[in-house]
SEBAVO-268556 format. One record per residue (C-alpha): x, y, z. Coordinates in pm, whole numbers, plus 50000, padded with zeros to 5 digits. Last residue first. Layout:
residues N
+-------+-------+-------+
:     X :     Y :     Z :
+-------+-------+-------+
:     X :     Y :     Z :
...
+-------+-------+-------+
END
This chain:
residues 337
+-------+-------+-------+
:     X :     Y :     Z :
+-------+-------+-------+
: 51867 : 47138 : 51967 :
: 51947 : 47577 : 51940 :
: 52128 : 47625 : 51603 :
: 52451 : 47645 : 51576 :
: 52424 : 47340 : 51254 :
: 52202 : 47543 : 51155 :
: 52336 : 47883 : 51156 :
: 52607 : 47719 : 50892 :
: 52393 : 47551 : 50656 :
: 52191 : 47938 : 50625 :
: 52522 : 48095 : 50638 :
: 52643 : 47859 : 50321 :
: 52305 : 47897 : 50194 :
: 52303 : 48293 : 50158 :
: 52615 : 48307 : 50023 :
: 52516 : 48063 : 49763 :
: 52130 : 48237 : 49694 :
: 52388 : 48567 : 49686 :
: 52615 : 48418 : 49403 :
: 52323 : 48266 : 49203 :
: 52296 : 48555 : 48935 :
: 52635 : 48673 : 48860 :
: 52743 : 48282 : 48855 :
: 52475 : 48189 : 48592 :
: 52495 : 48548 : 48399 :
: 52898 : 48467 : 48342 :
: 53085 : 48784 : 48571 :
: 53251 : 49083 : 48418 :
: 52984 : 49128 : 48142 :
: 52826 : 49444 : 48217 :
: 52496 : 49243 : 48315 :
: 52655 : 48996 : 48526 :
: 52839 : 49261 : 48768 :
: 52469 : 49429 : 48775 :
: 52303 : 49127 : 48902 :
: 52597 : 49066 : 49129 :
: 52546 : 49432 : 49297 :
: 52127 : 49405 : 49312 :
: 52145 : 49053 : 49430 :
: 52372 : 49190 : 49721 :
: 52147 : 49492 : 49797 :
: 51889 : 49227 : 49797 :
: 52059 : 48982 : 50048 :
: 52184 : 49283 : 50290 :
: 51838 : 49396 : 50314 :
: 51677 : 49054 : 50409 :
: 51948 : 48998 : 50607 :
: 51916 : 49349 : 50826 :
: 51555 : 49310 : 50810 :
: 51533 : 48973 : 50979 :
: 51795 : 49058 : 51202 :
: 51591 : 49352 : 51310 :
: 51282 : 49135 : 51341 :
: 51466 : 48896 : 51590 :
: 51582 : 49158 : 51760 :
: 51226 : 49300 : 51835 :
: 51089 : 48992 : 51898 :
: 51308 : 48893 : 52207 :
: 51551 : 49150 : 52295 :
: 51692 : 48899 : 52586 :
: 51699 : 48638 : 52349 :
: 51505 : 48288 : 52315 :
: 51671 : 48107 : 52018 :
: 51434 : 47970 : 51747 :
: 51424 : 48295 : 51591 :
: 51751 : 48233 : 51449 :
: 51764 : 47912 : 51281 :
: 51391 : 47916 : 51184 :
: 51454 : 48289 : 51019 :
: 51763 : 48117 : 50774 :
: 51585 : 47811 : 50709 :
: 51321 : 48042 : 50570 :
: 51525 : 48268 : 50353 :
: 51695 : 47979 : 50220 :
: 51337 : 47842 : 50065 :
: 51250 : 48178 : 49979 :
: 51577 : 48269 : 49777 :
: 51470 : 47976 : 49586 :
: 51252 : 48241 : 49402 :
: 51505 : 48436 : 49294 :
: 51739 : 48201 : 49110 :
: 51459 : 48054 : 48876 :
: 51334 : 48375 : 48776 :
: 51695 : 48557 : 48744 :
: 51851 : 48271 : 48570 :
: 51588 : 48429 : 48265 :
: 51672 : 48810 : 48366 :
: 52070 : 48703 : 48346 :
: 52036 : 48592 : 47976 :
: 51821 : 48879 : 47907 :
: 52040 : 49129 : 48011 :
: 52342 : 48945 : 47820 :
: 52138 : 48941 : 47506 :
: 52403 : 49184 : 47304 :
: 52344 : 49367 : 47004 :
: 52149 : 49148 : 46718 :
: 52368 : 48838 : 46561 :
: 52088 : 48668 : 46401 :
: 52143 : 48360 : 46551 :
: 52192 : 48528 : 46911 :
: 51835 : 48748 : 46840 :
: 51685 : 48405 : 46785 :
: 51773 : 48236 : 47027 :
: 51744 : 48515 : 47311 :
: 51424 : 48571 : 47175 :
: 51315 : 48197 : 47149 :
: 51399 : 48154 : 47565 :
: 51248 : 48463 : 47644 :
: 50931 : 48374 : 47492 :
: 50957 : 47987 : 47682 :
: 51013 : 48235 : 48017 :
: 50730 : 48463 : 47952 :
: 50767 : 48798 : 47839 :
: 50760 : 49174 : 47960 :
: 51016 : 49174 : 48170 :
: 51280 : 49155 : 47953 :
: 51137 : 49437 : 47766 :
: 51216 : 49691 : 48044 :
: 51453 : 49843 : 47904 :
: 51221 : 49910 : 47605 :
: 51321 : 49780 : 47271 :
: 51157 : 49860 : 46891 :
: 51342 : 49806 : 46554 :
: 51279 : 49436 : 46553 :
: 50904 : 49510 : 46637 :
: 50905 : 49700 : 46277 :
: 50911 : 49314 : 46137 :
: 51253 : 49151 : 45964 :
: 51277 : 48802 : 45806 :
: 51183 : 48915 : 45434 :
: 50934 : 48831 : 45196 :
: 50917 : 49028 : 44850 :
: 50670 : 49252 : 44681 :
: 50863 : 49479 : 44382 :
: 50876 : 49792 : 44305 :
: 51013 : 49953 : 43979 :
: 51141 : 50332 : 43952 :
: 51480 : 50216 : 43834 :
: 51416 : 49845 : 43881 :
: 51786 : 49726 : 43768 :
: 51846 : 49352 : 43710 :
: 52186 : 49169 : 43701 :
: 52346 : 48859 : 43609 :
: 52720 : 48820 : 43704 :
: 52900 : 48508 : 43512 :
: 53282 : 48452 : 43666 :
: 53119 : 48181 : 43947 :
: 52782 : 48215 : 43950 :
: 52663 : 48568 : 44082 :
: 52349 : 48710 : 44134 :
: 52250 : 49101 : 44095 :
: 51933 : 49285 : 44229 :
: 51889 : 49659 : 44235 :
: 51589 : 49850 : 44343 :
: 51423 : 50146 : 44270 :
: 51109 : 50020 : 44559 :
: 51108 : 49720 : 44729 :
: 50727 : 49657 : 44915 :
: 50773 : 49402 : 45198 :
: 50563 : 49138 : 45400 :
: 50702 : 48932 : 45697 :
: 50389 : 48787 : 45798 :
: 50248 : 49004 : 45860 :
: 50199 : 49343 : 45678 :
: 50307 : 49544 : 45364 :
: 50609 : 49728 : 45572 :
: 50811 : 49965 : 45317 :
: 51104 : 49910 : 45156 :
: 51318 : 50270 : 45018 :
: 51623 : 50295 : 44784 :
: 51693 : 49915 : 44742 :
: 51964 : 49726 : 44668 :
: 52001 : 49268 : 44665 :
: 52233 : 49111 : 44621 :
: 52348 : 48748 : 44560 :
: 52636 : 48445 : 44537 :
: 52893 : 48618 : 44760 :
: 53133 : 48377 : 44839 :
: 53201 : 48266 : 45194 :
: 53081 : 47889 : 45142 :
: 52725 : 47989 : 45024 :
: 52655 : 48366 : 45124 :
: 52358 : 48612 : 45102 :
: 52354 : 48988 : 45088 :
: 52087 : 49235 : 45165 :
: 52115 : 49567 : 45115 :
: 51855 : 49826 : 45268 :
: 51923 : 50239 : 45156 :
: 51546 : 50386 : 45391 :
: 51327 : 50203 : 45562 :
: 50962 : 50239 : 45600 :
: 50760 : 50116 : 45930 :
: 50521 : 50453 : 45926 :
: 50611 : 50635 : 46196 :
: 50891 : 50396 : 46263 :
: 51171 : 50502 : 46038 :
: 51426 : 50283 : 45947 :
: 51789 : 50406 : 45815 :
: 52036 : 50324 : 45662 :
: 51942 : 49897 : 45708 :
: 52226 : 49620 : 45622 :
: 52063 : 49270 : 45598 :
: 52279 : 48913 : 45615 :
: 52197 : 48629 : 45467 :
: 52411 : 48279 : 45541 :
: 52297 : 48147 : 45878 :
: 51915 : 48338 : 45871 :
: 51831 : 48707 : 45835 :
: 52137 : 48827 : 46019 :
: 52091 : 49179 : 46090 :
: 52320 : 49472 : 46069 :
: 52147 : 49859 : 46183 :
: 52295 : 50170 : 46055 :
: 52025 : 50378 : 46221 :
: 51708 : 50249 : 46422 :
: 51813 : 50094 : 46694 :
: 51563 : 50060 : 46955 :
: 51548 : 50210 : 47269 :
: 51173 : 50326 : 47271 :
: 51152 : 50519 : 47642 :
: 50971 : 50802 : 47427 :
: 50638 : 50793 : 47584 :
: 50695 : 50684 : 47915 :
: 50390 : 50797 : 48119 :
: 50047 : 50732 : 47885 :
: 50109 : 50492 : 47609 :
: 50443 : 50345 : 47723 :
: 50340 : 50296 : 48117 :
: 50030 : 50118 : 47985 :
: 50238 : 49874 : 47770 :
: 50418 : 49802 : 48099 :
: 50095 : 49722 : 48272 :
: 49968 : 49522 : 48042 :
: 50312 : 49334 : 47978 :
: 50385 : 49344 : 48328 :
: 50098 : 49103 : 48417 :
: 50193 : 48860 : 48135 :
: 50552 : 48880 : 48289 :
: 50409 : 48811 : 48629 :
: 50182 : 48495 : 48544 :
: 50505 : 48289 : 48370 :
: 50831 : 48240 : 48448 :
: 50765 : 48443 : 48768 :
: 50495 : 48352 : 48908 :
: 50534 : 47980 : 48840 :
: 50848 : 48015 : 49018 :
: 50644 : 48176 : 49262 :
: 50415 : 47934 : 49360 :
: 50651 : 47688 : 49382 :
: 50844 : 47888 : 49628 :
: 50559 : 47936 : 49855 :
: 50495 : 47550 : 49846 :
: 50856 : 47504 : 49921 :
: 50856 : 47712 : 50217 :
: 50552 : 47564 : 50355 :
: 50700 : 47256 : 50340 :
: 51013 : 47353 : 50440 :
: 50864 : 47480 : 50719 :
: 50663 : 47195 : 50796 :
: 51041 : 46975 : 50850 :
: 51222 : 47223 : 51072 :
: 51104 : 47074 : 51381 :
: 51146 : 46762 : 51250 :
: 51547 : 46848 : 51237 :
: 51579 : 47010 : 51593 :
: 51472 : 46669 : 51694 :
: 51150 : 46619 : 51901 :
: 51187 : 46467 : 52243 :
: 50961 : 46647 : 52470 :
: 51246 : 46873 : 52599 :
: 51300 : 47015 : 52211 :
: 50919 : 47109 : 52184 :
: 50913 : 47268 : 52519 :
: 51215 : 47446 : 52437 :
: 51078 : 47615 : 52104 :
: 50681 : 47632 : 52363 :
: 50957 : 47892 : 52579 :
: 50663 : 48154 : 52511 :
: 50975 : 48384 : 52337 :
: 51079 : 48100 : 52149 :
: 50707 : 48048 : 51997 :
: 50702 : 48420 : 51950 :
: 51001 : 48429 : 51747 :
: 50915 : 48139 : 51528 :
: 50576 : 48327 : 51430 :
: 50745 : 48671 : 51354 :
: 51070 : 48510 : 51207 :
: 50897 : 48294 : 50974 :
: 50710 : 48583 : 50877 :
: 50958 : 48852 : 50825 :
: 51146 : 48606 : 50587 :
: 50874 : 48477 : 50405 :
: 50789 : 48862 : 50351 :
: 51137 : 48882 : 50238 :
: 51144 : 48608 : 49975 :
: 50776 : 48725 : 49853 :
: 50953 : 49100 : 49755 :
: 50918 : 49087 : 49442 :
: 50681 : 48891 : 49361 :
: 50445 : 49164 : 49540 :
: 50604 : 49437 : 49303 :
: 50491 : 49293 : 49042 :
: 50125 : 49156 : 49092 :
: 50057 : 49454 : 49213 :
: 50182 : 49637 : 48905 :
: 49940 : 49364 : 48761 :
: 49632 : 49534 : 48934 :
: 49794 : 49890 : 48906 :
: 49808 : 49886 : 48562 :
: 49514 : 49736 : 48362 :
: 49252 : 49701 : 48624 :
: 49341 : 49986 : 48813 :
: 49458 : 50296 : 48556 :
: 49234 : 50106 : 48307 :
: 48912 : 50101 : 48501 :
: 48970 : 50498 : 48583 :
: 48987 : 50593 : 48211 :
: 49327 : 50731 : 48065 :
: 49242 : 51021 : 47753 :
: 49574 : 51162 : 47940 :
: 49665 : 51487 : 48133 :
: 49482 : 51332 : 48425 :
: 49665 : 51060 : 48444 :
: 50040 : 51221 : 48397 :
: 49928 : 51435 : 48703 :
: 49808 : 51122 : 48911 :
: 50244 : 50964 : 48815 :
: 50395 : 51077 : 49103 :
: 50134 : 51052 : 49367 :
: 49985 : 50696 : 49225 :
: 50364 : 50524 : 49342 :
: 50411 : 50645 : 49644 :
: 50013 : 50570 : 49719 :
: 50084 : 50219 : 49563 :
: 50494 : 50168 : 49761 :
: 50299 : 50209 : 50076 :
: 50000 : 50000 : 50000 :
+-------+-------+-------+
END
């Protein structure tokens, strides 16, 4: 509720500027934004719950009681791990699937009505592969209305150049993959013989494997799809040899890395709430915080390592969750039995 009414006072003026209707600002944004921002933080509320309820079980001595009747440390530990593992379940489904359809709406609202120009893409002097042995080079594209401007496209059969292909303008027809040529200039090779055809003033309707969404990126397009749609992007931008995917790489080990944070999280609050203290509660709760704090601003640094390339995404990515579980192995075996 906090981070909503932070959240609705900074952007209500860009609401009421726009032709935005009230079932749209919280259906369509701040419903999934919800959804968001609750994923986010799941490992610490598991955190600040397993603390709150093991806390006050040490701090009515039943921890002891438990331990004097005979039960092991161990089977103590056993229903929340359960519970843990249920809650991470739940949000590795969130998150490789149900959140990034959730930030899709309520990205795609941001870039109608708040971020209006936050389009990234590249739109000048652009190289792409259009399969393993045809390669595009594009002037110029303009998105207003998907036309680019000087396109060549060459294609290779054992590193010699056996066609090409000019053209002055090509303008977007329509899925799936349809293009207008216009003045164009097409030549083939075989061997010493050259054939070649010049449409001064000629179009012509060809297929090629570009769309205007190749020319479009948001920062926050990672976000936006589903783990099996990440997956094919990162494929295909990889075979077509489009800028880097290292973001994207790290945002897929991301959703699996994140939500076992939960599990460790948990072992981590049973291990030390399950000591009575003098500060009772309270200190338990401040430890909770200070880990929970110290593990994000952690993720946060790796995360960022991985990104700029001086750490592999994998290693970037699960550093804190092995931090994490070598402190989380090591408060239990000091544990309270």
């Amino acid at each position: 509720m906090i981070a909503l009414v932070i959240d609705f006072s900074d952007k209500v003026e860009d609401f009421i500027e726009e032709e935005v209707t009230v079932r749209e600002i919280l259906l369509d944004y701040y419903l999934n934004w919800s959804l968001w921002i609750n994923g986010l933080l799941v490992p610490l509320y598991a955190l600040i719950g397993v603390i709150f309820f093991t806390s006050r079980l040490a701090y009515n001595s039943e921890i002891i009681s438990i331990l004097n009747a005979g039960v092991s440390f161990r089977r103590l530990l056993l229903p929340y791990l359960v519970a843990g593992s249920l809650i991470t379940g739940l949000h590795l489904a969130g998150n490789h699937y149900f959140i990034p359809l959730g930030n899709k709406i309520h990205y795609d609202f941001q870039h109608a009505y708040i971020w209006k120009y936050n389009d990234k893409g590249k739109t000048s002097d652009v190289h792409i592969f259009l399969d393993t042995s045809t390669v595009a080079y594009i002037k110029y594209y303009r998105k207003r209305d998907s036309t680019v401007r000087d396109i060549q496209i060459e294609r290779f059969e054992n590193s010699d150049l056996v066609y090409q292909l000019k053209a002055k303008t090509a303008k977007w027809i329509g899925p799936p993959n349809h293009w207008q040529l216009s003045n164009y200039e097409e030549r083939s090779f075989d061997g010493i013989n050259e054939y070649l055809h010049i449409g001064k003033k000629e179009s012509i309707d060809t297929t090629l494997n570009i769309t205007p969404a190749d020319f479009v990126e948001y920062v926050n397009q990672k976000e936006m799809m589903t783990t099996f749609e990440l997956r094919e992007y990162i494929e295909n931008q990889q075979s077509r040899g489009i800028g880097n995917t290292k973001a994207y790489t790290v945002e897929l080990h991301r959703r699996s890395a994140e939500p076992i944070t939960t599990l460790i999280l948990t072992i981590i609050g049973v291990a030390v709430a399950a000591r009575k203290v003098r500060g009772g509660m309270g200190l338990h709760l401040a430890l909770g915080a200070a880990l929970g704090a110290t593990y994000f601003f952690l993720s946060k640094f790796s995360t960022t390592f991985a990104t700029n390339e001086s750490l592999p995404p994998i290693i970037g990515v699960w550093i804190p969750n092995i931090l994490f579980g070598l402190i989380a192995f090591w408060l239990i075996q000091r544990a309270q039995k």
